[in-house]
N, C-alpha and C positions, 0 to 999 in steps of 0.2 A: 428881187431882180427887176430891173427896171425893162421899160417895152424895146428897149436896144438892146440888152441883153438876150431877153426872151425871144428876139427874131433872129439871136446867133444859135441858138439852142439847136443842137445837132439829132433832127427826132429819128434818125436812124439809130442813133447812140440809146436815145431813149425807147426805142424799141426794141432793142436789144435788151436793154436792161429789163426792161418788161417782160421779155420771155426767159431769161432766166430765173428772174424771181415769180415766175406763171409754175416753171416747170421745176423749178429747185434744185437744180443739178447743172452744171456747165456743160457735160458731157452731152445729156437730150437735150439742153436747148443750141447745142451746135449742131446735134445730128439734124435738128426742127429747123432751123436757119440754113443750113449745107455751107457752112465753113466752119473753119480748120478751131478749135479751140484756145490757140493761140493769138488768134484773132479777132473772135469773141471779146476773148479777157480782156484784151489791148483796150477794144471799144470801147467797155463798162470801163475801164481806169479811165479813160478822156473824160468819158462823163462826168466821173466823180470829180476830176480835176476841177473841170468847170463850177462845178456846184461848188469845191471846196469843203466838201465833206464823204466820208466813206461812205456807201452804199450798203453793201456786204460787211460781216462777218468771216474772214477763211480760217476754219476748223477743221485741217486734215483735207479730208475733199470734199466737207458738207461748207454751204453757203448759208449764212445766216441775215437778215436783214437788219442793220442799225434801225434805231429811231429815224434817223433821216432816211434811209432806203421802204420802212412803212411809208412815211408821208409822202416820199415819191412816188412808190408805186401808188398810191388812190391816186395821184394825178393823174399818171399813167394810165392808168385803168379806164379813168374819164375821158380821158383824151382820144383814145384806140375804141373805145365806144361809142363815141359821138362820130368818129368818122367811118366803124361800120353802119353805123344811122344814115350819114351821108350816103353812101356808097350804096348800101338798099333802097333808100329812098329813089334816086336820082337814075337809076340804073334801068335800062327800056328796055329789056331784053327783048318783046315781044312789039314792042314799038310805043309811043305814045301813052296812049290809052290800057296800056297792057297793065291787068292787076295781078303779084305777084303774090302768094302767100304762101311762105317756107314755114314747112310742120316738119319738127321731129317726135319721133314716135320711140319710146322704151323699146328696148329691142323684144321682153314677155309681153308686153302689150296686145292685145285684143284685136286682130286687124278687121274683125266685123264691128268693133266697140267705132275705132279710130271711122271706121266708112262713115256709120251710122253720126258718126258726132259733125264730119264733113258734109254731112248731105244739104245743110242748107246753103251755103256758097257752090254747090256743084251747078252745072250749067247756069250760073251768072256773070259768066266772062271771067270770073277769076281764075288766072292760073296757078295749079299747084304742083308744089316741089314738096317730096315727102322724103323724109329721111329715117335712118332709125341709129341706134348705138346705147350704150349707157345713159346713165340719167344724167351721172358726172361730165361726158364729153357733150350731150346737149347741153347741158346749161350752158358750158365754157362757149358754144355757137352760139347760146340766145342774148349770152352776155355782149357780145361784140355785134349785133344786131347779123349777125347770118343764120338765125332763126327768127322766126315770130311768136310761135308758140310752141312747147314740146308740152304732150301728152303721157302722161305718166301714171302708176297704179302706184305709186307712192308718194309723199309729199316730198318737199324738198327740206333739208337740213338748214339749221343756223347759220352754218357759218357760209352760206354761199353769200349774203349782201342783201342790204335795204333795198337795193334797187329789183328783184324779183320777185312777182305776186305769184302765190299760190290757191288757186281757186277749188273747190271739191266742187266736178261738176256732175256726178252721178255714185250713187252706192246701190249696189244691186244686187242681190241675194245671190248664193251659189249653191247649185244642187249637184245631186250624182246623177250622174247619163250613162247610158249602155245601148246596148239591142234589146228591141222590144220584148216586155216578158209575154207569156203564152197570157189568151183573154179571161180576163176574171183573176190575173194573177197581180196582186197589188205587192210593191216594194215596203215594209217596214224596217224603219228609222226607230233604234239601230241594231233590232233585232236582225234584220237581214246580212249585214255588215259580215258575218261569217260566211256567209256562203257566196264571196263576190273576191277576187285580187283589186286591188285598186291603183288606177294610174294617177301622181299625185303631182301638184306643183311643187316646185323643187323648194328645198328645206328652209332658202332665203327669203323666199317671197310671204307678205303680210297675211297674204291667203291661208298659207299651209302653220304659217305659227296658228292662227287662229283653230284650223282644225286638229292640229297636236293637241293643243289644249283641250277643247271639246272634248275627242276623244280619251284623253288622261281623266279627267272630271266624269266620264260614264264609264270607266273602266274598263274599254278596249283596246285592244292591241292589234289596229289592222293589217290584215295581209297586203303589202305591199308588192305589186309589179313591176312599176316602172315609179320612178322620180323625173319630171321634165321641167329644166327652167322655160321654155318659149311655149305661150299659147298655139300657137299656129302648130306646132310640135305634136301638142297634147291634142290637139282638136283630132291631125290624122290618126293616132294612135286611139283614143276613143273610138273613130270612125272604124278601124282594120284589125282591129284586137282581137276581134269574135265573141263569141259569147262566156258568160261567165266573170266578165270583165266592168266596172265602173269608173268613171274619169269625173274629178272633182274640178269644178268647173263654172264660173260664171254663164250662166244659160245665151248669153249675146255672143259667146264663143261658139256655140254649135247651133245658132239660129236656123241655118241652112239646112242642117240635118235633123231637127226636131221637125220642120215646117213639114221635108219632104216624108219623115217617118222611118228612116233611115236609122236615128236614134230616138230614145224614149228619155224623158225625164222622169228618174224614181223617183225624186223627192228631194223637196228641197233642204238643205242643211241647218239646224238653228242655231244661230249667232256666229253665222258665217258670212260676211261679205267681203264684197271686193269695190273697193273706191277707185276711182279714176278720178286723176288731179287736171288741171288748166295750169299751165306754168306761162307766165307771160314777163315782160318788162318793162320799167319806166323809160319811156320814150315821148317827144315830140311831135312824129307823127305817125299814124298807127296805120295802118294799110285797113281800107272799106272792109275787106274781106274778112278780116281778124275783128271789128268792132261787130259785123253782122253775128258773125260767130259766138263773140261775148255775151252779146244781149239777148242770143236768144237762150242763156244758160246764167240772167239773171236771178231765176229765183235759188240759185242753188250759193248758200253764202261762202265766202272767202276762209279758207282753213288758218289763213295767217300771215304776214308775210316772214319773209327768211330771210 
């Protein structure tokens, strides 16, 4: 395509095309777009026109991508990324000088973890936007630069793209927490484990594989009370349970209530952690804020990228 071509190039066509082959389906990417699907269609046919080759596949009502519809959509992808770059970059909400630093946070995510990791950019004039959702819909925001970093207690998968680092910036042991037991009464691991219900993170999370496991390996079958996927969840239910009750838990989840004595930590769990990840992305220019952030979470090495 020469550069007179390339400046007929219709990138509303090509942004269409883009969100249908995002979301796979003509149907949500017209309900995402709010027109009609016959309109849609129309668009991505022009495109194709133009290019002189198909785009899609149509199988029934599933859309599949040609070889040529791959190699458009990576252009596509670059292009819609480089001008969410723009567009955060250049954008003053605050005016001038205003530094802007959009975090998305895993919806089980730790909200004492997330503070704690935020505290060195807090009162340095950076402003923060905090978000929270799935890992999946963060990343699709950090891809298009309308995040800078999302925080996560799992790494990120392969197939998301070269273009996002995954950094492990803390693993931190997890114990069981309750109400204080009476003085001189010490909690044994795992003998005690019968005589406790336990509130647990929910089945999906990297935490609770870990402690199924453990527990299968010592030959226990714990009494289970509640299953919760949201930390913040599990924190109040640890906190209102009453007695008789332990919550498996990262200890930076109930900082608050260990400090004030409110809760007790019986002990901590062996070969039980919980990681928390740095998700970040190749970019041009990186907001002061997000580089302060980095470097003070240099000693902790890179999981890989995805």
């Amino acid at each position: 395509m020469t550069i007179s071509q390339a400046s007929n190039l219709n990138y509303r066509h090509l942004y269409y095309f883009w969100t249908v082959a995002t979301e796979g389906h003509l149907t949500r990417a017209a309900d995402r777009l709010h027109i009609s699907q016959s309109a849609l269609s129309a668009q991505v046919r022009q495109l194709e026109d133009q290019l002189g080759h198909p785009l899609f596949l149509r199988e029934h009502r599933t859309l599949k991508l040609t070889e040529v519809g791959h190699l458009v959509l990576g252009y596509a992808e670059t292009i819609f990324s480089l001008g969410g770059e723009m567009v955060a970059l250049v954008k003053t909400d605050g005016g001038p000088n205003a530094q802007w630093l959009r975090v998305g946070g895993v919806v089980n995510l730790s909200r004492n973890f997330q503070e704690n990791f935020l505290r060195p950019v807090m009162n340095t004039g950076a402003r923060l936007v905090l978000e929270s959702g799935s890992l999946e819909e963060l990343l699709g925001r950090l891809l298009v630069h309308k995040l800078d970093i999302v925080l996560s207690n799992r790494p990120v998968v392969n197939s998301v793209g070269e273009q996002v680092r995954c950094r492990r910036i803390a693993r931190q042991p997890v114990c069981l927490v309750g109400y204080p037991l009476p003085a001189g009464k010490r909690f044994r691991f795992p003998e005690d484990l019968n005589g406790v219900t336990l509130l647990l993170p929910g089945r999906n999370s990297d935490l609770r594989a870990e402690f199924d496991l453990l527990c299968e390996e010592i030959g226990i079958r714990p009494d289970i009370y509640a299953e919760v996927d949201d930390m913040a969840m599990l924190r109040l239910m640890a906190r209102d349970s009453g007695r008789g009750r332990a919550a498996l838990v990262p200890a930076v989840v109930v900082q608050d209530e260990l400090r004030t004595g409110m809760l007790m930590e019986y002990c901590a769990v062996p070969n039980v952690h919980e990681n928390f990840y740095a998700i970040t992305t190749d970019r041009r220019f990186q907001p002061s804020a997000l580089r302060t952030l980095l470097e003070s979470e240099e000693g902790n090495p890179p999981v890989g990228d995805a």
